[in-house]
N, C-alpha and C positions, 0 to 999 in steps of 0.2 A: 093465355097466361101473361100479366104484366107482375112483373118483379122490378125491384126498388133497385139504383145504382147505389154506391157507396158514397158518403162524405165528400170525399176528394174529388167528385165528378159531380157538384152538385151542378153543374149546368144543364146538366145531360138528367133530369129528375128519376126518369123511368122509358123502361122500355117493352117491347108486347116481341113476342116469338111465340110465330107461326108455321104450320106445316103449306106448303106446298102443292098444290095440287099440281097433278101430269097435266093439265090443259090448261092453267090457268098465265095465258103467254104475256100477261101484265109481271108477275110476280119471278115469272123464269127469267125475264129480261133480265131485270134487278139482279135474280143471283149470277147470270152472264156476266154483268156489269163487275159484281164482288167478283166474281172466279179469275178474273180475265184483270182486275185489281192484285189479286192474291199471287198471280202469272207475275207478272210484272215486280212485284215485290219480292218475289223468289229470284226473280232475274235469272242468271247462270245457273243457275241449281235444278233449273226444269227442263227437262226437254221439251220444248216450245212444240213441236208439230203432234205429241201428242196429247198436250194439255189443251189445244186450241179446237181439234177434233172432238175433244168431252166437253169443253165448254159449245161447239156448236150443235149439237147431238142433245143439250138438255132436254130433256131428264136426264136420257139414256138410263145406264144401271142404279139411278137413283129412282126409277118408277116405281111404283107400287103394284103389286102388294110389296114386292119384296126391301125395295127400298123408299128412301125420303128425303125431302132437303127443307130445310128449316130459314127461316130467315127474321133478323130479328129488327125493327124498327124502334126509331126515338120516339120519342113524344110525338114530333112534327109528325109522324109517319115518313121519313127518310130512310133507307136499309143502312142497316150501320155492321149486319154479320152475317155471317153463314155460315150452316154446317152439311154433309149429305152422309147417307147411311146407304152403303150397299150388299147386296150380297159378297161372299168372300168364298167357304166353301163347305158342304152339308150344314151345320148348324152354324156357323161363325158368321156372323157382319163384320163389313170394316169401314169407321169411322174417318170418313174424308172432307179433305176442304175447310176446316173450321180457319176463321178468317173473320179479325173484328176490325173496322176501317179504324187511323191511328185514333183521332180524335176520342173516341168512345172505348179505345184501350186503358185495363184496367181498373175499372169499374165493375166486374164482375160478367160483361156482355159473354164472354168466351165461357167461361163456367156455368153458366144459365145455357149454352146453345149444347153445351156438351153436356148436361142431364137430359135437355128434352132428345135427342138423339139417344142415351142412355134408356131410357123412359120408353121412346120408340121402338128401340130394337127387341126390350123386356115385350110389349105388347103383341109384336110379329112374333115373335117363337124362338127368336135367336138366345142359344145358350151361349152367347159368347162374342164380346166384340174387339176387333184388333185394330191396332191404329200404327200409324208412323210417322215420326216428325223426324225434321232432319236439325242434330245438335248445334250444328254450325250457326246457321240461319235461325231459328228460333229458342233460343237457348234458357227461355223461363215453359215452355211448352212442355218439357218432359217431368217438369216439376207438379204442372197442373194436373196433367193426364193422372199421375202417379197419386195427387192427393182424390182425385175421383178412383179411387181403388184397381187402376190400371197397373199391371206389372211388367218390370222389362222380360223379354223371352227373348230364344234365338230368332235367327230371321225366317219369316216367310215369305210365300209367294207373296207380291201385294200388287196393288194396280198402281202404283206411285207412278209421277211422270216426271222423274228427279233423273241429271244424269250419272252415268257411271260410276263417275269418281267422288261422288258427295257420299258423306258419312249419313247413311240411315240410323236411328231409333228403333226399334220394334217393340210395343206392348200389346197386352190382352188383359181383359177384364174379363172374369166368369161373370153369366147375367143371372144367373138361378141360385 
């Protein structure tokens, strides 16, 4: 799938998002690389020992069948985003890791990587996908979620690796 950036990113022309495959240790690297980016940009707000544990374990709960990770390239073929989709519980996914590096923010990367996860999970069987961003630290994030037909809920369980005292989000999107 290559989709067009917007206007304001005319540097950045287009870009291609891809799935993932479990063996494919060129492409996992790369999302290592984003996740472990993504770590680091979070800074305080993660618990570091066990964000660094899922980033070393890739796939882990992003393999398939049940789950996925996406990653999405410029022109050049550079990674510039990621998203993974994992199981959650009976029929729900939950939409983790979306992460667009700064330069390529805003041009639409981050909304393109969360359909094709959307698109994904509709595929696998999942009636239902939940996500959580934290307000503090990404604060145009619950705006996006919410215009892809996500709504806020109370909180669930989730696999966040956020500490204690940060203020979580919780949304869910029906898939069917």
């Amino acid at each position: 799938m290559t989709l067009s950036n917007s206007p304001r990113k005319a540097h950045m022309a287009e870009w291609i998002i891809a799935a993932v495959a479990d063996d494919d240790l060129v492409l996992l690297e790369e999302v290592r690389a984003l996740f472990s980016e993504y770590h680091e940009w979070l800074g305080e707000a993660v618990c570091a020992s066990r964000l660094v544990q899922e980033i070393a374990n890739l796939p882990g709960p992003y393999s398939a069948p049940q789950g996925k990770l996406f990653l999405a390239h410029d022109g050049d073929g550079a990674a510039i985003g990621c998203i993974g989709l994992r199981p959650h519980s009976g029929s729900a996914c939950e939409v983790k890791r979306l992460y667009v590096r700064q330069p390529a923010r805003g041009g639409g990367v981050g909304r393109a990587l969360l359909a094709r996860a959307i698109q994904a999970a509709r595929e696998i069987g999942y009636a239902e996908a939940l996500v959580t961003t934290l307000p503090d630290s990404m604060p145009l994030a619950a705006s996006m979620y919410e215009r892809a037909g996500f709504e806020r809920v109370e909180p669930f369980l989730d696999f966040s690796v956020v500490a204690e005292d940060v203020p979580v989000l919780y949304l869910s999107r029906t898939l069917r």
